[in-house]
N, C-alpha and C positions, 0 to 999 in steps of 0.2 A: 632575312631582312626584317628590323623592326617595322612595326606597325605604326605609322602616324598618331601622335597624342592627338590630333584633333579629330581621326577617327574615331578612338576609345574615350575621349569626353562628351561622344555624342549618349552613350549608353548608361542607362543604370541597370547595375549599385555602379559601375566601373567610373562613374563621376565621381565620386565619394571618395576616389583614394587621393592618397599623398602624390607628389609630384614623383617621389623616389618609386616607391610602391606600381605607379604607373608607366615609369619607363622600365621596372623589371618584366611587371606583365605584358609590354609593349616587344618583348627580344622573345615572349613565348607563345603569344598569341598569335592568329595567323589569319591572313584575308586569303580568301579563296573565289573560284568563280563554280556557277554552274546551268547547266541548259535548259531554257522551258521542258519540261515537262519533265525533267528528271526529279527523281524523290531524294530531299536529301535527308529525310529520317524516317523511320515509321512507328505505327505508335504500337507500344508494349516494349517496345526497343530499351535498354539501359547501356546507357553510353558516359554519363560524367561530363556532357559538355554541353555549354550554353551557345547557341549559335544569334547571330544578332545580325537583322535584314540590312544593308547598308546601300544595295539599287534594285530596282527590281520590283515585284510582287509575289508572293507565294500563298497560296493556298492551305489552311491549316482541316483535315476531311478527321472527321471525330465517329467515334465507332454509332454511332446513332442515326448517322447520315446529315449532322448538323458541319455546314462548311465557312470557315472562316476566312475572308479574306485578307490580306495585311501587306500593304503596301508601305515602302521605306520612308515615306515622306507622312506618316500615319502616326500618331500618337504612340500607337500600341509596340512600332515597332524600336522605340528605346528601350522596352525588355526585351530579354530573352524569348526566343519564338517555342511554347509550350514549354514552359521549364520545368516541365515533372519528370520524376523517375519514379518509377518506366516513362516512358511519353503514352501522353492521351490521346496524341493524335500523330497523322503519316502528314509531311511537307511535302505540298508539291508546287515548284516550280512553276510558275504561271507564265515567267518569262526568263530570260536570261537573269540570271541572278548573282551578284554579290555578296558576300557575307562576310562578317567576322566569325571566330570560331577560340571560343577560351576552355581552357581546364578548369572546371567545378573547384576540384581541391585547390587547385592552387591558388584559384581567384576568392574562395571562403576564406583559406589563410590568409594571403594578403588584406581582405576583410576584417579577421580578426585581430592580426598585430597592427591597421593603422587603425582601429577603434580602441583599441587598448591602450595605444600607442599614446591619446592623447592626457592621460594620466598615470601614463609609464610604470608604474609600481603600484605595489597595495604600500602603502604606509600605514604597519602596523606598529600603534603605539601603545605602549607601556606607561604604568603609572610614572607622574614627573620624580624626583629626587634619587632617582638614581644616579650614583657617580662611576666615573670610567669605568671600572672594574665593576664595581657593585656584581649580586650574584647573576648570572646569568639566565640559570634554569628559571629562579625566581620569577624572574622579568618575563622569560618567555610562557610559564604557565599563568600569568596575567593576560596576555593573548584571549581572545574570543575564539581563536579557533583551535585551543588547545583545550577549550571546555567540553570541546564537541565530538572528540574521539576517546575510545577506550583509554584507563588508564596505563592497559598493559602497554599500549602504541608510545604513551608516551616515554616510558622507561625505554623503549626499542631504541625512540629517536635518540634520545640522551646520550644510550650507549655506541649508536652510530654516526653520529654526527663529530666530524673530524674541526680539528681548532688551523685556522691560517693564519699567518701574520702578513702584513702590509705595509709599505710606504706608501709616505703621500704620492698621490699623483699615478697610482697603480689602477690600471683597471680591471676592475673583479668580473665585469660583463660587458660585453662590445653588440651593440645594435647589427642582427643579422647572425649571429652565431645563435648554433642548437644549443634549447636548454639542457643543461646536465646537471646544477646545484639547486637547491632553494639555498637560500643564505640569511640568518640573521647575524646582528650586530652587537659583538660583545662590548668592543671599546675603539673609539674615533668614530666620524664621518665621512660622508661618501655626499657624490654630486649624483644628479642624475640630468643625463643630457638625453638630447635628440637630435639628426640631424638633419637641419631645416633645408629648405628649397633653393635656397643659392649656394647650400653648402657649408654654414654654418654653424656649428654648434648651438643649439639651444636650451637653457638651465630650464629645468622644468619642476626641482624639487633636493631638498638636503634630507637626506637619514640622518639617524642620530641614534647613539645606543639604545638598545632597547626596541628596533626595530627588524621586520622581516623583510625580504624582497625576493623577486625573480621567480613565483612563482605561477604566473601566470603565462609565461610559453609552456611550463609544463604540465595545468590545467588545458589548454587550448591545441598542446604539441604544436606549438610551432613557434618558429624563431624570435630570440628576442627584440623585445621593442624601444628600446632605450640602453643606454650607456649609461654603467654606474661606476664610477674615479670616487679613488681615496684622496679626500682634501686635509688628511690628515694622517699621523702614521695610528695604527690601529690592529684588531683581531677579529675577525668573521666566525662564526662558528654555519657549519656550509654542511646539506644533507642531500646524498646524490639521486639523480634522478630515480630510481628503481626504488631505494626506498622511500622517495617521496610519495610514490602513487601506490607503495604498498600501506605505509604508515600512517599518510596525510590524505592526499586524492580520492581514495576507494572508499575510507568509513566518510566522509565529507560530503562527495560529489553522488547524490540521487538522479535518479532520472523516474519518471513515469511513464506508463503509454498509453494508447488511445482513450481504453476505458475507463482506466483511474482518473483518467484527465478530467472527463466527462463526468463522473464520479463527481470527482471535488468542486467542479465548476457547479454543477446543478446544486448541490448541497450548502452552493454561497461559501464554501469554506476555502476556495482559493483564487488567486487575483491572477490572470495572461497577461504576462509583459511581452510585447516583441520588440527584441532588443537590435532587428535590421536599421537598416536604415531609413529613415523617413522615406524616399524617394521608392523603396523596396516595399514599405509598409502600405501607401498607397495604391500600387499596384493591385496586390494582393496581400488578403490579410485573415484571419480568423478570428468570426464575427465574437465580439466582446472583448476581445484583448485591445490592451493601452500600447501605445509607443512609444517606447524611453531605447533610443540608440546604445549600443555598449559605453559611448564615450561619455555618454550622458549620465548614464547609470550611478557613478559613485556621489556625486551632487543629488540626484534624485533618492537616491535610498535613504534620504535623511526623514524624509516623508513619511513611508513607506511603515506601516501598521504590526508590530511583531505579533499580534494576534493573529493573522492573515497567513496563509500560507501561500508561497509564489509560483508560479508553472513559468519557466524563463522558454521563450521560442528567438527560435531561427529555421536560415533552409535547413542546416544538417547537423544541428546539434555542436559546432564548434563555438560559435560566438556565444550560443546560450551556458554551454557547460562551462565558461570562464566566465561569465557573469553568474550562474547560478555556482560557484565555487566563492566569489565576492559578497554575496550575499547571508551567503552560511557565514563564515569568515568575519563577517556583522554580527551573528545573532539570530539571525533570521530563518524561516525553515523556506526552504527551497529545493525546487526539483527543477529541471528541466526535461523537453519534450522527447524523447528518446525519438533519434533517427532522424529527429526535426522535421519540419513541415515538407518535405520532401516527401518523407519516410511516410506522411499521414495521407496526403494525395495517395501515394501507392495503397496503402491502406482503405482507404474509400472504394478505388476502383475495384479491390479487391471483391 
């Protein structure tokens, strides 16, 4: 049985999502019950789920002997009850209790394609005066993100990148299907929709020759965020997933970990974005990082200093490695938090 939407817009991030995105999570998540004094996790445990108090009170007992209490009706308890992995602390049941209970993965991915989701593509463009045909390679080695990998990669892609052709009105990529292509645009246009809350199609943006797209389910792995229709007849030139992350993803996408991080922060020489959600960033944060959401992100990068180097955070490294893949993609040097904020709690308690 689905979960009540007005259950899961009690919680954050789980407010944050799309209406669609919420009634998916709503057929996977699951309210449970359980009895005073029973434990319903313990700490060091790693399990991948967010549990979230909805009657009740429970007791959070932290290996120090410090005891937290957290009752439904409590600020605290629209997060997640100790969201670290491992967990830092054992739940115990103070009274008869309620809960909801979500999948990590599934609820960060839904996270990342509707924060992506609200700028649907990377529109990448090429110098103006190109006509329909004009050279292709040309246009794509004007790219920012083709200055950024080896030369040899680039000859790879060239040689591997297969030609399609199209009519109008074709759809190249459908909102909820796995990435498999990066796609650039040799000749015609393409639409790019979303679809809205009553069910409607929403235009969100026109490509134009000389343009990339669709690679951010496959920075992110996970499903697309937008629908891209040929409003024109035309030819893609389309690079499949496998060697996108061998060619493009891998020399592109950095990560650093705890110490480097530490490293370049004290040395003034890199800036923390966390790129959660505002309501997420509140909660918990890591002290000196700025809050720019993923969706906000491509608006805000215009700011944003190429002298500077960027450390991009999340809980798990999905949202930041598609934002810090946006960011290179710019010009800019970036890394993200390897294992994300999750991965760093563990690392502490370590």
């Amino acid at each position: 049985m689905a979960v009540d939407f007005s259950i899961l817009q009690k919680f954050v991030p789980l407010q944050g999502l799309t209406h669609e995105n919420l009634r998916d999570l709503s057929t996977k998540a699951s309210v449970e019950e359980l009895k005073r004094d029973k434990t319903l996790f313990r700490r060091n445990q790693s399990d991948s789920i967010s549990y979230y108090l909805i009657e009740g009170s429970v007791f959070l007992l932290y290996e120090n002997g410090k005891e937290l209490l957290i009752s439904a009706d409590s600020p605290e308890a629209k997060h997640p009850l100790d969201n670290n992995q491992p967990r830092s602390a054992s739940a115990l049941a103070k009274s008869d209790i309620k809960y909801l209970k979500v999948d990590n993965n599934l609820l960060d991915m839904l996270l990342t394609w509707d924060q992506s989701a609200s700028y649907a593509v990377s529109e990448i463009k090429a110098d103006d005066g190109d006509d329909d045909e004009g050279d292709w390679m040309s246009s794509m080695l004007k790219l920012e993100l083709f200055r950024r990998i080896p030369p040899s990669n680039i000859q790879k892609i060239f040689m591997r990148m297969e030609s399609e052709s199209y009519s109008q009105g074709d759809v190249v990529i459908a909102q909820g299907d796995e990435g498999d292509y990066y796609y650039f645009i040799k000749k015609g246009n393409c639409e790019v929709t979303v679809r809205g809350k009553s069910g409607k199609d929403i235009r969100l943006a026109e490509l134009h020759a000389g343009m990339g797209f669709g690679e951010e389910a496959l920075v992110s792995k996970s499903v697309r965020n937008a629908t891209v229709t040929m409003t024109s007849e035309g030819s893609l030139m389309r690079l499949a997933k496998n060697d996108f992350e061998e060619l493009l993803r891998t020399p592109i996408l950095k990560n650093v970990d705890l110490e480097e991080m530490k490293r370049l922060v004290r040395e003034e020489r890199a800036v923390l974005i966390d790129v959660r959600l505002e309501s997420e960033f509140n909660h918990s944060n890591l002290k000196g990082s700025l809050n720019i959401p993923l969706f906000m992100l491509r608006i805000k990068m215009q700011q944003f200093d190429k002298t500077k180097k960027y450390i991009l955070l999340c809980d798990t490294g999905r949202r930041s490695s598609a934002a810090t893949f946006l960011l290179n993609e710019r010009g800019f040097e970036a890394f993200y938090l390897e294992n994300g904020l999750k991965g760093l709690a563990a690392a502490k308690k370590a």
